[in-house]
TIZAZA-50593 format. One record per atom (N, C-alpha, C): residue in one letter; x, y, z. Coordinates in Angstrom, 3 decimals. Last residue first. Example, Ala and Ser with C-alpha at 12.3 -4.5 7.8 and 13.67 -1.06 7.14 Angstrom:
NODE/type/east/north/up
NODE/S/12.850/-2.250/7.080 .
NODE/S/13.670/-1.060/7.140 .
NODE/S/12.900/0.030/7.870 .
NODE/A/13.190/-5.690/7.800 .
NODE/A/12.300/-4.500/7.800 .
NODE/A/13.200/-3.300/7.800 .
This chain:
NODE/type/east/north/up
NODE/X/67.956/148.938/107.485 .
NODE/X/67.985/147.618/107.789 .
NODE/X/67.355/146.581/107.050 .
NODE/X/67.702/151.789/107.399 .
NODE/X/68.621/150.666/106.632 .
NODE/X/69.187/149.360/107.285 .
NODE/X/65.766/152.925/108.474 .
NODE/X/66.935/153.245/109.017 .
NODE/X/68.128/152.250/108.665 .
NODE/X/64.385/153.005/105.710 .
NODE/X/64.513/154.151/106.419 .
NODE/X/66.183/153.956/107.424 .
NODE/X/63.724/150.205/105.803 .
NODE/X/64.256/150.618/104.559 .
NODE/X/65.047/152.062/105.493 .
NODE/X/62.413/150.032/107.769 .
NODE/X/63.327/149.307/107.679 .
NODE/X/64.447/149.712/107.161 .
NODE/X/59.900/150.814/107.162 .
NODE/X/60.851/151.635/108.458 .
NODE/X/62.039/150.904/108.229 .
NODE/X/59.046/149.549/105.195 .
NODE/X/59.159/151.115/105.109 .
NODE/X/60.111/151.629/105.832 .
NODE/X/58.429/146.573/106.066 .
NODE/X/59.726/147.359/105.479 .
NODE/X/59.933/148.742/104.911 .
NODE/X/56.204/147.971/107.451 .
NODE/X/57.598/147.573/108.190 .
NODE/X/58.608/147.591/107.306 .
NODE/X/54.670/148.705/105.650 .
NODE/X/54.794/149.645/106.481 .
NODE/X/56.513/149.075/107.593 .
NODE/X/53.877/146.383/104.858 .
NODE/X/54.409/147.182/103.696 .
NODE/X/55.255/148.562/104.639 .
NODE/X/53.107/144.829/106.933 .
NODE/X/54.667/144.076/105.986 .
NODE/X/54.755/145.601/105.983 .
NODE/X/50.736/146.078/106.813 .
NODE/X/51.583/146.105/108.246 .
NODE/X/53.016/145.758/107.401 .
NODE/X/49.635/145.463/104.535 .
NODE/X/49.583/147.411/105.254 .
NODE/X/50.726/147.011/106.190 .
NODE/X/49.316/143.002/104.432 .
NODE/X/50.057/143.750/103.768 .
NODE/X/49.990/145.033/104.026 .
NODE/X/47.148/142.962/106.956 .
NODE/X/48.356/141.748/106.895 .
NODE/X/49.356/142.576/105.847 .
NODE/X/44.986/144.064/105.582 .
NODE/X/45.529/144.664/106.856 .
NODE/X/46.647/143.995/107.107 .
NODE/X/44.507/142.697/103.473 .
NODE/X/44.863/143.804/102.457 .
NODE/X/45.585/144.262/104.571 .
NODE/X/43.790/139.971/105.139 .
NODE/X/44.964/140.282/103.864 .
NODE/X/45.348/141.420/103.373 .
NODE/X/41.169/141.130/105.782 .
NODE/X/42.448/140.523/106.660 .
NODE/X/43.565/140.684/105.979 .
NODE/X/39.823/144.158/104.140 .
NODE/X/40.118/142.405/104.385 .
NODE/X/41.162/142.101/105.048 .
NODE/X/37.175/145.507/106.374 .
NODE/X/38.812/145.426/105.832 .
NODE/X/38.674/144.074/105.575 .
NODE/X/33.916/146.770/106.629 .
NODE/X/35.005/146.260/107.148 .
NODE/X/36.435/146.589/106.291 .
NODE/X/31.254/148.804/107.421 .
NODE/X/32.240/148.827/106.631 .
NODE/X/32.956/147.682/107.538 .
NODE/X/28.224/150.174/107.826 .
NODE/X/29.114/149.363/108.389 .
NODE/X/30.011/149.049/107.228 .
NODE/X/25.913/151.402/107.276 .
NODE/X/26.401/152.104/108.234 .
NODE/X/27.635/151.262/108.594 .
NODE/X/24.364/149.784/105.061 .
NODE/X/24.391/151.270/105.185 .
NODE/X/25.289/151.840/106.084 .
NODE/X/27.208/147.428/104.493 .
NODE/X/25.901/147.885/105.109 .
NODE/X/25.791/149.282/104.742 .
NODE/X/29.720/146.896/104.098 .
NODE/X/28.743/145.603/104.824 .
NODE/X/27.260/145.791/104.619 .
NODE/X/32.230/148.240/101.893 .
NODE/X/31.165/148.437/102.496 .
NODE/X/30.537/146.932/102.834 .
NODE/X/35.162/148.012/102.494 .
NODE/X/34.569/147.213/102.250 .
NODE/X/32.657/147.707/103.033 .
NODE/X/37.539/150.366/102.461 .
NODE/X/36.763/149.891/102.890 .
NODE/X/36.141/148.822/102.296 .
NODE/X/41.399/149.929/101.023 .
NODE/X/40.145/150.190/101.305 .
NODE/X/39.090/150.032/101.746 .
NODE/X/44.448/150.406/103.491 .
NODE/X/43.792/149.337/102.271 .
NODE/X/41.848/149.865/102.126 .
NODE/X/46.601/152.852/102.755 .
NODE/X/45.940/152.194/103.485 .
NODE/X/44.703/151.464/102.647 .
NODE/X/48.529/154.684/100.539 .
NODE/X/48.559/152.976/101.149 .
NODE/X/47.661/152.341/101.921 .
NODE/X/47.436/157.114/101.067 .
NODE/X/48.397/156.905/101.385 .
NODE/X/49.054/155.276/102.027 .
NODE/X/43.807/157.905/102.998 .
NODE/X/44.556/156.797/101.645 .
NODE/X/46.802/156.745/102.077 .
NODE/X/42.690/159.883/104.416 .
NODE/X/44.156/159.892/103.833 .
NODE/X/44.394/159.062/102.736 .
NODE/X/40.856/157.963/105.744 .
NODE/X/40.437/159.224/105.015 .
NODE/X/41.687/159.544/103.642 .
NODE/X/42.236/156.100/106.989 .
NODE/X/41.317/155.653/105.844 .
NODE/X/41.171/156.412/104.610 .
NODE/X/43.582/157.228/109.275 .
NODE/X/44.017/156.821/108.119 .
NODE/X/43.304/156.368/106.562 .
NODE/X/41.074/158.567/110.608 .
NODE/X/42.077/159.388/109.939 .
NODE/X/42.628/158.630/108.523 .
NODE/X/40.215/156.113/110.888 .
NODE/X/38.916/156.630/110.463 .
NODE/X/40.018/158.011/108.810 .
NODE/X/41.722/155.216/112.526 .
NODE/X/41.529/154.303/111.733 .
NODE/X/41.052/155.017/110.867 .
NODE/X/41.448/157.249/114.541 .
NODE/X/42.698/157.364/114.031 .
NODE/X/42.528/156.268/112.713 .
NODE/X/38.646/156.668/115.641 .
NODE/X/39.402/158.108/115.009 .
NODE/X/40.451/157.782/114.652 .
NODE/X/39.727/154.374/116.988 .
NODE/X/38.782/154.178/115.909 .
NODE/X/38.955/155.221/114.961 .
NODE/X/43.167/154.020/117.574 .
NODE/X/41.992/153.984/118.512 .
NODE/X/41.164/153.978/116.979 .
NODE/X/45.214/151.014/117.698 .
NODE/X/45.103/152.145/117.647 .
NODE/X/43.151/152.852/117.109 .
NODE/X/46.606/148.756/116.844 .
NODE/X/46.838/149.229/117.938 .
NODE/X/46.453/150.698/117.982 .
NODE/X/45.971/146.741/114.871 .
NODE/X/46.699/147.986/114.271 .
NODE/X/47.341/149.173/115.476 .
NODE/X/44.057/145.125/115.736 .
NODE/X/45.373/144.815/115.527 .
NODE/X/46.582/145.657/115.221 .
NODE/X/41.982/146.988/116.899 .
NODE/X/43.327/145.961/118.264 .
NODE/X/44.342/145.866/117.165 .
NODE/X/41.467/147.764/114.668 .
NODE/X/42.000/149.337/115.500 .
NODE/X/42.680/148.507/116.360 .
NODE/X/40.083/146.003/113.205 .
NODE/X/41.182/146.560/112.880 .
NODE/X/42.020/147.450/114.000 .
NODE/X/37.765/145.276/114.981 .
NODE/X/39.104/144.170/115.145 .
NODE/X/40.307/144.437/114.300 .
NODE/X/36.511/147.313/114.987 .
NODE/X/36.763/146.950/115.946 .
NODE/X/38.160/146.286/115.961 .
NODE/X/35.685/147.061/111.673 .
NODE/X/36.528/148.122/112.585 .
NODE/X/37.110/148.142/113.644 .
NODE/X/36.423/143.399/111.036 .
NODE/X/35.034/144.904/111.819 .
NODE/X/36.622/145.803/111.403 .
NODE/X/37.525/142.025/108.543 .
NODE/X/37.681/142.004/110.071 .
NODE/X/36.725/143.447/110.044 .
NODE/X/37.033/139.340/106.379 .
NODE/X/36.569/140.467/106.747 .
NODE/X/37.093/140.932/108.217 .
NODE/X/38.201/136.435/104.194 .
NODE/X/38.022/136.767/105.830 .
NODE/X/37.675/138.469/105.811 .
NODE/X/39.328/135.956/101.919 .
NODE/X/37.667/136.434/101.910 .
NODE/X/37.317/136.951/103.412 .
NODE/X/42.116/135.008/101.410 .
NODE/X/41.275/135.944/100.685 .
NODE/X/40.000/136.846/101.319 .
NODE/X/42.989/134.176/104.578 .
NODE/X/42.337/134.088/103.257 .
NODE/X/41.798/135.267/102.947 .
NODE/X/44.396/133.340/107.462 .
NODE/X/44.386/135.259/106.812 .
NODE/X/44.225/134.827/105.225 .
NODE/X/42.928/133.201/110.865 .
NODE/X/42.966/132.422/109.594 .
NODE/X/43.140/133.650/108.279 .
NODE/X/44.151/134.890/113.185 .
NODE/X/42.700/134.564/112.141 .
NODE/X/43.713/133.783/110.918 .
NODE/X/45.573/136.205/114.904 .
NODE/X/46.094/134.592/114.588 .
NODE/X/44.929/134.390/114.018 .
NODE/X/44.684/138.833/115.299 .
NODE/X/45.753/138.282/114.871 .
NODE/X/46.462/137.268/114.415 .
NODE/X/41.945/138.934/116.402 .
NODE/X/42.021/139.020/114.576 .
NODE/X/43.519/139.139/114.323 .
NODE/X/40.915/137.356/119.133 .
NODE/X/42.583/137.540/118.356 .
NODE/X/42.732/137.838/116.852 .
NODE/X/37.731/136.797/119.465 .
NODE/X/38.794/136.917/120.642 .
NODE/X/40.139/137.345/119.897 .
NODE/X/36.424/137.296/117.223 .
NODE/X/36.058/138.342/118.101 .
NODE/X/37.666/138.786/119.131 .
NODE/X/37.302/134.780/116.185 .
NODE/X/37.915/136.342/115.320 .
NODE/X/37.353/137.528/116.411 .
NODE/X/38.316/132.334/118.079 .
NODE/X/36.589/133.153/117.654 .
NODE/X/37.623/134.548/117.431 .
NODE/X/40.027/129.440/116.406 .
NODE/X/40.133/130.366/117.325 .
NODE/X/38.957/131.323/116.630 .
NODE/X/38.981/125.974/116.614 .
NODE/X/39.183/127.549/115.800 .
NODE/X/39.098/128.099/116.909 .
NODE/X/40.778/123.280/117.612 .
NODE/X/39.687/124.183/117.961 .
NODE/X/39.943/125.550/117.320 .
């Protein structure tokens, strides 16, 4: 039984083409919409929009799947591990 991307954009199926909302970036990323909005603005590695619409944007699953790696072995690296 597929799991509904509404309910866990953590265990999504993570292809090329999958899209996640804004919504379902800020659960996985743990963090509120303004702050998504912050990081976006910034760049500094963060993966780019995907316009949907006049007013709607997503992410690809994959480019949010490598933000997180890239960012862990960041910290890793840092306290040398």
């Amino acid at each position: 039984m597929p799991i509904n991307s509404k309910q866990d954009p953590a265990h999504m199926s993570q292809d090329s083409t999958t899209i996640l909302t804004t919504d379902q970036v800020c659960q996985r990323l743990t963090i509120s919409a303004p702050t998504l909005r912050r990081y976006a603005k910034a760049g500094h590695g963060f993966p780019p929009k995907i316009p949907l619409g006049p007013r709607r944007v997503g992410y690809l699953a994959s480019d949010i799947e490598n933000y997180i790696a890239n960012r862990r072995k960041a910290a890793l690296a840092t306290v040398g591990g």
